[in-house]
MIMIZA-410567 format. One line per field, with one value per residue: residue number from 1; x, y, z of N, C-alpha, C, CB in turn. Coordinates in Angstrom, 2 decimals. Glycine has a CB too. Example, Ala and Ser with C-alpha at 12.3 -4.5 7.8 and 13.67 -1.06 7.14 Angstrom:
<atoms>
num <- (1/2)
nX <- (13.19/12.85)
nY <- (-5.69/-2.25)
nZ <- (7.80/7.08)
caX <- (12.30/13.67)
caY <- (-4.50/-1.06)
caZ <- (7.80/7.14)
cX <- (13.20/12.90)
cY <- (-3.30/0.03)
cZ <- (7.80/7.87)
cbX <- (11.31/14.08)
cbY <- (-4.47/-0.60)
cbZ <- (9.05/5.72)
</atoms>
This chain:
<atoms>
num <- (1/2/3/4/5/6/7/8/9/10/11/12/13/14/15/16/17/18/19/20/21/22/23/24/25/26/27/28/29/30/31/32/33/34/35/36/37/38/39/40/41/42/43/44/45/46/47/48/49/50/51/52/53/54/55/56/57/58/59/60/61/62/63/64/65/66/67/68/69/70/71/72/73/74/75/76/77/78/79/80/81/82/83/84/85/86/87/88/89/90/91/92/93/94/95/96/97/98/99/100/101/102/103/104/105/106/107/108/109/110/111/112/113/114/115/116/117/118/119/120/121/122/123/124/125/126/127/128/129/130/131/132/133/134/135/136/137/138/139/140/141/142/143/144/145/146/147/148/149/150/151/152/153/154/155/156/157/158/159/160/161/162/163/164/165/166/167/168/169/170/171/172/173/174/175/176/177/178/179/180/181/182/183/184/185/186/187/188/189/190/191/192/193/194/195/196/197/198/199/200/201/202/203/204/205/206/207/208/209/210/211/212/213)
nX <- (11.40/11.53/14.13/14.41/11.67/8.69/8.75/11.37/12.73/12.14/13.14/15.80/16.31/15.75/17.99/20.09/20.19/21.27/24.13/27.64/29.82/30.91/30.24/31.36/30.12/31.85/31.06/31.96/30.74/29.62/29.09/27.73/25.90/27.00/26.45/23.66/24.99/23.00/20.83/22.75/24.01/21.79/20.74/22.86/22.81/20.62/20.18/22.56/20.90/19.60/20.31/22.13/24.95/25.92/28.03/27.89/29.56/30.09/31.93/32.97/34.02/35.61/36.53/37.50/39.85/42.08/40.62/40.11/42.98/43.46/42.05/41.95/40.11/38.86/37.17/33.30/29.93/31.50/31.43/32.29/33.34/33.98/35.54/37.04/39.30/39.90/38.85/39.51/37.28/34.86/32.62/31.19/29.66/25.70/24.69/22.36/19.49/20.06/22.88/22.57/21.77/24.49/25.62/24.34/25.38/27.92/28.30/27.34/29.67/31.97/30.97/30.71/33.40/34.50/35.18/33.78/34.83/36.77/38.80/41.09/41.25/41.78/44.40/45.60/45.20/46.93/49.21/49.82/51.74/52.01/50.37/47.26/44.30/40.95/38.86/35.38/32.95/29.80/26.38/22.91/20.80/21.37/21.96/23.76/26.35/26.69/27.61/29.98/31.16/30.85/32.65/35.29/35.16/35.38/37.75/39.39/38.65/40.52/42.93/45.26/46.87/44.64/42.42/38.91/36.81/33.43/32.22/29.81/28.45/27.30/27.45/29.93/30.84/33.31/35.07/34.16/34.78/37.45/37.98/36.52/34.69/32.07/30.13/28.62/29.11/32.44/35.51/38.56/42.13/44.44/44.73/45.75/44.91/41.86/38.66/35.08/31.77/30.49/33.03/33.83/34.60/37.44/38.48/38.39/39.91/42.82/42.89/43.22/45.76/47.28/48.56/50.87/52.50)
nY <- (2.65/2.69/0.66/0.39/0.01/0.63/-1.14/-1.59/0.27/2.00/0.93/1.52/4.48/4.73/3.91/5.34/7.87/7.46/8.02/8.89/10.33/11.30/9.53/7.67/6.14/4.56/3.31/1.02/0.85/-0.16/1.94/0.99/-1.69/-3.88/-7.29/-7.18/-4.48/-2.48/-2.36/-2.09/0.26/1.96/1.02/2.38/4.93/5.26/4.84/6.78/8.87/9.05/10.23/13.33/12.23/11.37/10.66/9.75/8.35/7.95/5.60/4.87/1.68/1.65/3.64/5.31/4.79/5.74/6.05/3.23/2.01/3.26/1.87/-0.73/-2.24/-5.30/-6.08/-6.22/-5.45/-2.97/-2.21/0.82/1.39/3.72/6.33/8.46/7.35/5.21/2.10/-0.77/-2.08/-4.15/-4.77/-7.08/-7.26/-7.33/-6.00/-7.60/-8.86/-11.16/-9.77/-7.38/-6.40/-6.72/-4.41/-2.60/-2.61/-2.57/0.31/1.64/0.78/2.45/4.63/5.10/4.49/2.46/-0.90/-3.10/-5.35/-7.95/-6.51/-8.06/-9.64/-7.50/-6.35/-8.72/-8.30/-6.26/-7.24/-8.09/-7.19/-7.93/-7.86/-8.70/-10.57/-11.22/-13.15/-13.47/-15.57/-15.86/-16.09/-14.85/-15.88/-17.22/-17.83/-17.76/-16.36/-13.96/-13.26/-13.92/-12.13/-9.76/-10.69/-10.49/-7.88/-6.46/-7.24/-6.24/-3.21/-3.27/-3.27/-2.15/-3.51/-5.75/-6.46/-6.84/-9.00/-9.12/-11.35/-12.18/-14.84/-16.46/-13.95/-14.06/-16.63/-17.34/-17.04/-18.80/-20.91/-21.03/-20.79/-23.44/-23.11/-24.74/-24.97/-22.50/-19.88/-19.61/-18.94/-17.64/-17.19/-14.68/-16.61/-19.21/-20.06/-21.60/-22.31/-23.52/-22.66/-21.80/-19.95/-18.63/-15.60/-15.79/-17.76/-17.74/-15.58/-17.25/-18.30/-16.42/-15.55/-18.02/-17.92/-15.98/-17.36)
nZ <- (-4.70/-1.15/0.38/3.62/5.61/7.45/10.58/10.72/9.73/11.84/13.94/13.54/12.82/15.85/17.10/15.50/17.13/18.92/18.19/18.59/17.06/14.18/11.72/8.20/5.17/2.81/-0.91/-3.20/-6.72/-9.99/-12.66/-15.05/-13.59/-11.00/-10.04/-7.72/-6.88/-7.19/-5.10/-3.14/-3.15/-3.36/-0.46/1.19/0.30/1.41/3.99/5.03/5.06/7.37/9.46/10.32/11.12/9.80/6.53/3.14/0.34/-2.39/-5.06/-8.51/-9.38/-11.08/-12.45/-10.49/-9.82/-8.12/-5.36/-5.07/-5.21/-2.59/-0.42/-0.75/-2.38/-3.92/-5.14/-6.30/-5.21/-2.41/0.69/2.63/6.27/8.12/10.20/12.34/11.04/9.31/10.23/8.48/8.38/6.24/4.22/1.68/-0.95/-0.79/1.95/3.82/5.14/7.41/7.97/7.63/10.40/11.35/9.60/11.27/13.73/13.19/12.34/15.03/16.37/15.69/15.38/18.54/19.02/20.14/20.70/21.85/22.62/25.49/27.61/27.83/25.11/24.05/24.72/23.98/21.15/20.72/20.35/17.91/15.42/12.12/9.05/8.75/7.34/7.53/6.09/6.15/5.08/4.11/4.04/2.79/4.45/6.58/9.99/12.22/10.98/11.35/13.85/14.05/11.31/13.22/15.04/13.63/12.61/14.87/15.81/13.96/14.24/16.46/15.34/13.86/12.21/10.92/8.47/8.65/6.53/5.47/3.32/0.81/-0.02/-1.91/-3.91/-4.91/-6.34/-7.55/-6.13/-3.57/-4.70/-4.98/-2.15/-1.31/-0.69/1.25/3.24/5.87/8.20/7.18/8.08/6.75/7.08/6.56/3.90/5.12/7.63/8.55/9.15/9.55/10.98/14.17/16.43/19.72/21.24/22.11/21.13/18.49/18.15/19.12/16.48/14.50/15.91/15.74/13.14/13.45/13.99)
caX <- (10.82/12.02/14.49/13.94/10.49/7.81/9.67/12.64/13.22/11.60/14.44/17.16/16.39/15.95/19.41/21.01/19.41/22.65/25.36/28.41/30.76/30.60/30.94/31.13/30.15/32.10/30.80/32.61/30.01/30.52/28.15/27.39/26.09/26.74/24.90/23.66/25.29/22.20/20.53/23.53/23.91/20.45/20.99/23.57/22.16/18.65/21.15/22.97/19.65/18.71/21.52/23.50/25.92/26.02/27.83/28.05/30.79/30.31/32.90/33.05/35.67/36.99/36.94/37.96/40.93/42.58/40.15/40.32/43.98/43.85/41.13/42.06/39.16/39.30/35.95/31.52/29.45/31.88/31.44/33.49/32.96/35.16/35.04/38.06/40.32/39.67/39.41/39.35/35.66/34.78/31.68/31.52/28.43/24.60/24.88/21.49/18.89/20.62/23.99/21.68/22.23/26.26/26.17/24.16/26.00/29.22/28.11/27.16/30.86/32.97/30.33/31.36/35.01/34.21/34.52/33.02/36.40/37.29/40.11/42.28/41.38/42.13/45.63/46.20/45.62/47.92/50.86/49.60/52.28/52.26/49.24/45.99/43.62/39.93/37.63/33.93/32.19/28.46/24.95/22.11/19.89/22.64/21.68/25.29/27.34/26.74/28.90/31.35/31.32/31.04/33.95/36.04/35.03/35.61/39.62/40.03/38.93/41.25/44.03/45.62/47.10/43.73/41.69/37.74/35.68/32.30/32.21/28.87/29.28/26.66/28.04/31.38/30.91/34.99/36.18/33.43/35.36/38.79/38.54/36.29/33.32/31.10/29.63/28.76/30.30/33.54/36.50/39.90/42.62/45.59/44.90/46.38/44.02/40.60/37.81/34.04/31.37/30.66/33.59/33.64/35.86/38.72/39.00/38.40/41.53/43.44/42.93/44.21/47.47/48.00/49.53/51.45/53.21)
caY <- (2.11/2.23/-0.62/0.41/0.27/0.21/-1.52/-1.64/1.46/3.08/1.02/2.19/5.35/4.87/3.50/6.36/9.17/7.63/8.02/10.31/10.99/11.15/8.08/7.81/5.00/4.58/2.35/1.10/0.48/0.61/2.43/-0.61/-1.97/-5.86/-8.16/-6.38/-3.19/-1.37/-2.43/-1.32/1.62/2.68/0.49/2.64/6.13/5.40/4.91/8.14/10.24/8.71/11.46/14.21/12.14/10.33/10.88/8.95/8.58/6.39/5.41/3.81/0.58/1.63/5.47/5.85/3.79/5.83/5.37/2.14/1.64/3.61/1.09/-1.93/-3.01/-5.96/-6.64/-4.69/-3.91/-3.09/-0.96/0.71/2.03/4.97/6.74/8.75/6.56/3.68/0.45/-1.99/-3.03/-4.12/-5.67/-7.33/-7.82/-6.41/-6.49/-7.45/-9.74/-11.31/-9.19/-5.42/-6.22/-6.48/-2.73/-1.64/-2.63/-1.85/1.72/2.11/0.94/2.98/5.92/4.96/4.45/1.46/-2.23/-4.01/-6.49/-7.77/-6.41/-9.47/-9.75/-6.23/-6.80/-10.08/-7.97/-5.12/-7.92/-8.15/-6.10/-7.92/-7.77/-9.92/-10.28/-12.26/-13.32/-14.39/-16.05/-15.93/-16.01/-13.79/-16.46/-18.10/-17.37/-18.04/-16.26/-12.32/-13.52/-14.28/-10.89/-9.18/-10.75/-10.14/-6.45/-5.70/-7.48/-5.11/-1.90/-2.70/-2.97/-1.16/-4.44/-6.11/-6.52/-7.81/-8.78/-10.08/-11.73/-12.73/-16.15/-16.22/-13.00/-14.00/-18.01/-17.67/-17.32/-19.71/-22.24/-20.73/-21.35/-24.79/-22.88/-25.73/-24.65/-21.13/-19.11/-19.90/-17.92/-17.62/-16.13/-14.94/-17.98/-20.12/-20.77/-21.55/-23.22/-23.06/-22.68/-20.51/-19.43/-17.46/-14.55/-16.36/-19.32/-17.16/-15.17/-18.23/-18.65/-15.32/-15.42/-19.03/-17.29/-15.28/-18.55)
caZ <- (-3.47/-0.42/1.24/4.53/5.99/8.88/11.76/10.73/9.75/13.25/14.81/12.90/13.14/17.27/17.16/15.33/17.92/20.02/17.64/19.51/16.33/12.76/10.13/6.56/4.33/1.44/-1.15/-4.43/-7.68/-10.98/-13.73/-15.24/-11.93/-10.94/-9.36/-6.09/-6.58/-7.16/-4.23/-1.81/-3.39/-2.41/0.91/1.66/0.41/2.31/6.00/5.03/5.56/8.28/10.93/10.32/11.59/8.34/5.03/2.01/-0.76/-3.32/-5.88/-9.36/-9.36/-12.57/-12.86/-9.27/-9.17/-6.88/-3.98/-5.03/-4.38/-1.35/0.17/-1.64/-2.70/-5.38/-5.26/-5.18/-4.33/-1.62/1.77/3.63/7.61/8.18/11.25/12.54/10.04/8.10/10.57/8.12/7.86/4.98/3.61/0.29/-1.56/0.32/3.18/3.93/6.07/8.55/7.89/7.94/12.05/11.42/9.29/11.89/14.80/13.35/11.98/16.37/17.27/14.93/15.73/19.67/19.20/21.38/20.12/23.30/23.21/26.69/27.94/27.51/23.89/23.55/24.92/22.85/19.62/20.75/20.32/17.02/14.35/11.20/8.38/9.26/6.71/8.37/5.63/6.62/4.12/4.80/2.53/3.29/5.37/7.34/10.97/12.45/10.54/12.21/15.20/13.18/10.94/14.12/15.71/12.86/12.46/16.31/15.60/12.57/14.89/17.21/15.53/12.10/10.97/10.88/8.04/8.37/5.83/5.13/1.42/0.96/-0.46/-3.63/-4.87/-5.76/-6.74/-7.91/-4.63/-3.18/-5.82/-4.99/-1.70/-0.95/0.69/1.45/4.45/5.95/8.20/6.75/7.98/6.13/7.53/5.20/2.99/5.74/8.45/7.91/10.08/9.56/11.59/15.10/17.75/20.65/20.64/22.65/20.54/17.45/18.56/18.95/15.27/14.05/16.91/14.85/11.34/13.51/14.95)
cX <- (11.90/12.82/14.13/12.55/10.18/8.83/11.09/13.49/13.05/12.92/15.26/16.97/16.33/17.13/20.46/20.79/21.06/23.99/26.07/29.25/30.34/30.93/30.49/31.14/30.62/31.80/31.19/31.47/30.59/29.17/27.29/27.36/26.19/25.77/25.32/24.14/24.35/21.66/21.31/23.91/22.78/20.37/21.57/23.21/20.86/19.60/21.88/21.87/19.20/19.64/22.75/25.06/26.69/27.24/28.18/28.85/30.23/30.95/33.15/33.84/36.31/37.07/37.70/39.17/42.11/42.51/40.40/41.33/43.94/42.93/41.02/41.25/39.51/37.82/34.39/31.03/30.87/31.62/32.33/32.44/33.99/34.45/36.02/39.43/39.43/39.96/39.95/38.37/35.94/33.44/31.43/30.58/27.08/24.19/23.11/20.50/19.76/22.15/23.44/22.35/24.10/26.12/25.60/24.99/27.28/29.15/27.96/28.40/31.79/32.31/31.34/32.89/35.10/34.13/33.82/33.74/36.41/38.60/41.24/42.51/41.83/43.75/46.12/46.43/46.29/49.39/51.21/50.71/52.40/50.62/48.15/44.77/42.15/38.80/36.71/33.31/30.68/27.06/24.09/21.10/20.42/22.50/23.16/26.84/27.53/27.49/30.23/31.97/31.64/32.47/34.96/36.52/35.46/37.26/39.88/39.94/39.79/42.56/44.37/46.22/45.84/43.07/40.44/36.85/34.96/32.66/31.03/28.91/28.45/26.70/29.17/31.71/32.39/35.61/35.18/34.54/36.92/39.42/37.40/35.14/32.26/30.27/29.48/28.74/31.44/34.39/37.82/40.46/43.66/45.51/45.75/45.84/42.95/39.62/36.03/33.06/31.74/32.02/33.49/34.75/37.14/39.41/39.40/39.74/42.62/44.02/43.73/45.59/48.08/48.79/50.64/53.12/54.32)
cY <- (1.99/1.37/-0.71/0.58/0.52/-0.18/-1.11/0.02/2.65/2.79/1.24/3.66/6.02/4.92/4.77/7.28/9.10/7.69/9.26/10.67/10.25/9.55/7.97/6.10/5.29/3.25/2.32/0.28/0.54/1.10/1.85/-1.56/-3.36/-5.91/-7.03/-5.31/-2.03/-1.12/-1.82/-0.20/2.31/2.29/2.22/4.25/6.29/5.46/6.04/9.05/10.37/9.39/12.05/13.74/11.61/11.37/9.84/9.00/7.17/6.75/4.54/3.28/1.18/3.26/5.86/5.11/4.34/5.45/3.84/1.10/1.63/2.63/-0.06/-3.00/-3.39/-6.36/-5.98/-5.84/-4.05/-2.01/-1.06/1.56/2.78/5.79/8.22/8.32/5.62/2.54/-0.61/-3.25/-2.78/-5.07/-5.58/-7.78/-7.18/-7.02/-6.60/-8.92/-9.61/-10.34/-7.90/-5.35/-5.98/-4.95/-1.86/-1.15/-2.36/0.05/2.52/2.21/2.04/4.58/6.28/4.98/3.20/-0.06/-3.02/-5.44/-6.54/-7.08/-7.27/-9.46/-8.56/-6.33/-7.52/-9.13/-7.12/-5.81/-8.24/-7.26/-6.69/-7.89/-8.88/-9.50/-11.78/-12.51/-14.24/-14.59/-16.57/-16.14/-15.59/-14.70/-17.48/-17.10/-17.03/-17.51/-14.75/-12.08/-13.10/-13.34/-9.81/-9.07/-9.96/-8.84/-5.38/-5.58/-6.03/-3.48/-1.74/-2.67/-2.68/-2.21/-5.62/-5.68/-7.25/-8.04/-9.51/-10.51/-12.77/-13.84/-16.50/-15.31/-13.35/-15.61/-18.28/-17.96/-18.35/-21.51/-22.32/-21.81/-22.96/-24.41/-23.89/-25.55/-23.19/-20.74/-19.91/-19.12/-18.30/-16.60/-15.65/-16.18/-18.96/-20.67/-20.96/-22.61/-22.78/-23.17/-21.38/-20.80/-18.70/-16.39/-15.09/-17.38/-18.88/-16.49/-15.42/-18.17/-17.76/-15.14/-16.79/-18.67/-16.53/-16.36/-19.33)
cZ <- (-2.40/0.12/2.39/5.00/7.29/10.19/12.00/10.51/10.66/14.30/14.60/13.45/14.85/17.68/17.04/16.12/18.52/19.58/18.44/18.41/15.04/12.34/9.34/5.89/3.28/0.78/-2.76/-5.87/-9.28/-12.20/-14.41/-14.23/-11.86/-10.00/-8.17/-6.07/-6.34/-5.42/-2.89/-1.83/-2.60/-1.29/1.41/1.63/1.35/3.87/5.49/5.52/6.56/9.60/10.11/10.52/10.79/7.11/4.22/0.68/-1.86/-4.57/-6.96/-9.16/-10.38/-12.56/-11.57/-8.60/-7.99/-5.41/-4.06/-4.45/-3.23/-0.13/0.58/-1.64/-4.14/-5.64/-5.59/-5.74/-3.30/-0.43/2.77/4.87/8.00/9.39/11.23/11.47/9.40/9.29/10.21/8.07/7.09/4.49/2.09/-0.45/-0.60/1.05/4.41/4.46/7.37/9.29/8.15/9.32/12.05/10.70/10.07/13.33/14.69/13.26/14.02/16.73/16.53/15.40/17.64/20.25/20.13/20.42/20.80/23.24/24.46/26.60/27.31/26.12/23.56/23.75/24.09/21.79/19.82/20.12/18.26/15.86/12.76/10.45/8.52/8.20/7.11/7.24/5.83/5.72/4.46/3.71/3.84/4.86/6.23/8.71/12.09/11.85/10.96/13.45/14.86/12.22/12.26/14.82/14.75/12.88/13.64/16.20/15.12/13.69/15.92/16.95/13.85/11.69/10.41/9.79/7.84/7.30/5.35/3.95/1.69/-0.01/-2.46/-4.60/-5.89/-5.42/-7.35/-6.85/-3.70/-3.49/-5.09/-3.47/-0.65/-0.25/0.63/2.34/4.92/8.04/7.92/6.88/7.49/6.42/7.17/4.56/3.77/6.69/7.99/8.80/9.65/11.06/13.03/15.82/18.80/20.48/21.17/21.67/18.76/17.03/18.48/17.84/14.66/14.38/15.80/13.63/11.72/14.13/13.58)
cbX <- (10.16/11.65/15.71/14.51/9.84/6.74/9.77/12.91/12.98/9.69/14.85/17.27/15.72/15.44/19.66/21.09/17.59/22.79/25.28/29.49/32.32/31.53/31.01/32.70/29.07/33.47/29.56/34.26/28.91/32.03/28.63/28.25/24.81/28.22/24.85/24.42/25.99/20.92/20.31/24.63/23.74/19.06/22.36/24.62/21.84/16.93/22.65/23.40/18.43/18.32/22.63/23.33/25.86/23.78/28.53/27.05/32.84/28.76/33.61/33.06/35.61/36.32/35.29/36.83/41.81/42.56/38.48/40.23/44.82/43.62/40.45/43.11/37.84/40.58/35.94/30.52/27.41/32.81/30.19/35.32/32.62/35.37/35.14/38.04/41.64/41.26/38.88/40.01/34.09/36.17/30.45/32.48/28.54/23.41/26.23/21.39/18.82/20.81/24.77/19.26/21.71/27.51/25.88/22.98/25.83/30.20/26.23/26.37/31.67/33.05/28.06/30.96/35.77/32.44/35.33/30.95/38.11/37.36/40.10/41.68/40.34/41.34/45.77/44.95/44.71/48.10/50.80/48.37/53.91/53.28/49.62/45.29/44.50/39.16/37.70/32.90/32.97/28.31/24.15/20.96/18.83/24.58/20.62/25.30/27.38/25.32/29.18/31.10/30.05/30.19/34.43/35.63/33.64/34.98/40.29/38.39/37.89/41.05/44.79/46.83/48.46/43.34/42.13/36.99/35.78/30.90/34.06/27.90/28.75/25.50/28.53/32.81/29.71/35.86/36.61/31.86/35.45/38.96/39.38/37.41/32.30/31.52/30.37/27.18/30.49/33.52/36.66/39.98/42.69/47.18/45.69/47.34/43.82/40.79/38.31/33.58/31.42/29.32/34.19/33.63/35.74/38.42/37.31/37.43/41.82/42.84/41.78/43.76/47.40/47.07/48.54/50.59/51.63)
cbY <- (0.73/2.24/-0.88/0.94/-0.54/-1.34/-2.81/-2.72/1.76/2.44/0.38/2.15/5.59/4.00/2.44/6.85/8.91/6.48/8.14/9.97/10.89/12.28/6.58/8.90/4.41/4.97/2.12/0.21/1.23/-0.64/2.86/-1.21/-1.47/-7.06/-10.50/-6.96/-2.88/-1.68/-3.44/-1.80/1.81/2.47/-1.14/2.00/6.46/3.17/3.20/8.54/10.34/6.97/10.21/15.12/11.72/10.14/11.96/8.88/8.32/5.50/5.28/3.90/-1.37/0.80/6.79/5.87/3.23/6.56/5.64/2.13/2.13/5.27/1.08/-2.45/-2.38/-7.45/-7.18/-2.29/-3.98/-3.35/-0.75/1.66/1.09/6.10/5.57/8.36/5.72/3.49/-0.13/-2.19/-2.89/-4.55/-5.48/-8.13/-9.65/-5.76/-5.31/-6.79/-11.24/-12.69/-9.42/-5.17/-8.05/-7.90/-2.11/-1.80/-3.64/-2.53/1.84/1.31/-0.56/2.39/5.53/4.08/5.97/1.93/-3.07/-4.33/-5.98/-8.98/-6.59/-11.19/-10.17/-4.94/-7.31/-11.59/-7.60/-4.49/-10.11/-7.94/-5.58/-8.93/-7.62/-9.69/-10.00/-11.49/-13.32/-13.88/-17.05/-14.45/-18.03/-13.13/-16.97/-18.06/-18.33/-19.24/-16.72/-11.85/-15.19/-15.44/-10.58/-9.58/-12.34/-10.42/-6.28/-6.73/-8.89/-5.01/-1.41/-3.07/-4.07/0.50/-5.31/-5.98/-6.39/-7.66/-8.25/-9.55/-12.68/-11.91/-17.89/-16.19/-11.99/-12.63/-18.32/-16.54/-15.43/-19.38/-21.69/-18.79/-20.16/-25.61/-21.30/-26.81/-25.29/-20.39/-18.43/-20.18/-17.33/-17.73/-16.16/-14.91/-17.70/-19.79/-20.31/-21.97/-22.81/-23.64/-23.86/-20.27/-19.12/-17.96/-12.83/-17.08/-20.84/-16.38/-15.12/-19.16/-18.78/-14.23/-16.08/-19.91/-15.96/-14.15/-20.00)
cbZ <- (-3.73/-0.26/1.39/4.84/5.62/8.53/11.77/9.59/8.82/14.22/15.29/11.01/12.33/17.94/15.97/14.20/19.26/20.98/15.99/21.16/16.85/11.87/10.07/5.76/4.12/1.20/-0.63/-4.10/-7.46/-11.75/-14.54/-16.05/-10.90/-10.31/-8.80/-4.95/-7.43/-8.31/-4.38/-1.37/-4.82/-2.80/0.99/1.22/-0.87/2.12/6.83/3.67/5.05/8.25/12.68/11.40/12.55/7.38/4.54/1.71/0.14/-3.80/-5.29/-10.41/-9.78/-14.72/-13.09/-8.36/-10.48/-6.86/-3.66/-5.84/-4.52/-1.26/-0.28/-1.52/-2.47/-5.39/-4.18/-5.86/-3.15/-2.04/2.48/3.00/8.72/6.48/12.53/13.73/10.79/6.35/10.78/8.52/8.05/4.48/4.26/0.13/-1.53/-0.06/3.74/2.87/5.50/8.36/6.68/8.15/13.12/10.23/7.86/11.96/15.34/12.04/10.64/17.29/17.52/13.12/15.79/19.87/19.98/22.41/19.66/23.14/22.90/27.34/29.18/27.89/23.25/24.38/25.87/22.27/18.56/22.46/21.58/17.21/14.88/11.06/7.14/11.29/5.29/9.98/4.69/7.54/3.59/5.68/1.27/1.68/4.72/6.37/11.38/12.18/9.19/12.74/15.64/12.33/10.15/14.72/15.97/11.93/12.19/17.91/14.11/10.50/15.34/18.21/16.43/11.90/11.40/11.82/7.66/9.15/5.11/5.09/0.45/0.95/1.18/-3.74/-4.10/-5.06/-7.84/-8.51/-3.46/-4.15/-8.02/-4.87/-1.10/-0.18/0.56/1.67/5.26/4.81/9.42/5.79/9.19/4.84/8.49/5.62/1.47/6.07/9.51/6.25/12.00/8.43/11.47/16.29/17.68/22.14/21.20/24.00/20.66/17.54/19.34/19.10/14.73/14.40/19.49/14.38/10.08/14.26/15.77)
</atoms>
């Protein structure tokens, strides 16, 4: 059966008409599928069909430990958004309900080459040279937390030491534990900052420039 349907799947497919350059989803499973893997698997094969502009890779965790390294994914389901390079999206678990709008809207910018950053913020992260790693901790029916993936995901495309990534929060109940998620959106930023709830992109910014301080 299907994932995509009726509506939703008339506007997806409206959406993609405007893609201007290729992008590839890569997505890491493993044979023995975990929780949710199946589902993003086929997520992720059903949005491959849907434009030429598409392709799709998918990669066992354990047989494919190369990609694995080269990715460094510790985690799946996992997806990647690959365009021109590797940004550094990353979504971690399925990426689905309220989050579907974040793989669609990133799959548009990476297609675009365009993050829709102001200026300013675009500048700020240029100053950026050491490793930034942004994790958003979210659950599927958490209205407030697609900002907050978004932001993240825009950082990571603009800059190669940037890493964003969703981690959907009832997937992986270790790191929920690990790191105190009580609340959702929850961002952690190298294991040193950490704030929940919404930001705007300025203040959000702030947060990331803080580790570098």
């Amino acid at each position: 059966m299907s994932l995509l349907q009726g509506q939703v799947l008339d506007q997806v497919k409206q959406l993609f008409q405007q893609l201007v350059n290729p992008v590839k989803l890569i997505m890491f499973t493993q044979e023995i599928e975990c929780y949710f893997c199946k589902e993003t698997r086929e997520l992720m094969q059903e949005i491959g069909a849907l434009s030429d502009k598409f392709s799709v890779d998918i990669y066992d965790f354990v047989k494919d430990a190369q990609k694995v390294q080269e990715y460094k994914i510790d985690k799946i389901p996992a997806t990647v958004i690959v365009g021109e390079k590797d940004y550094g999206i990353r979504f971690y678990g399925v990426p689905a309900d309220y989050e579907f709008t974040s793989l669609i809207e990133d799959i548009m910018m990476v297609s675009s080459r365009e993050s829709g950053l102001t200026l300013e913020t675009k500048e700020k992260i240029k100053t950026i040279t050491q490793p930034i790693n942004i994790q958003v901790f979210a659950t599927l029916t958490c209205p407030y937390r697609p900002p907050m993936v978004r932001i993240a995901h825009r950082f990571a495309f603009e800059s190669e030491f940037i890493t964003g990534a969703m981690v959907e929060a009832q997937e992986f109940p270790h790191l929920v534990q690990k790191y105190k998620v009580f609340g959702v959106p929850k961002i952690i930023i190298n294991d040193k900052i950490e704030f929940e709830g919404a930001l705007p992109e300025p203040a959000f910014l702030e947060k990331v420039l803080e580790v570098l301080k």
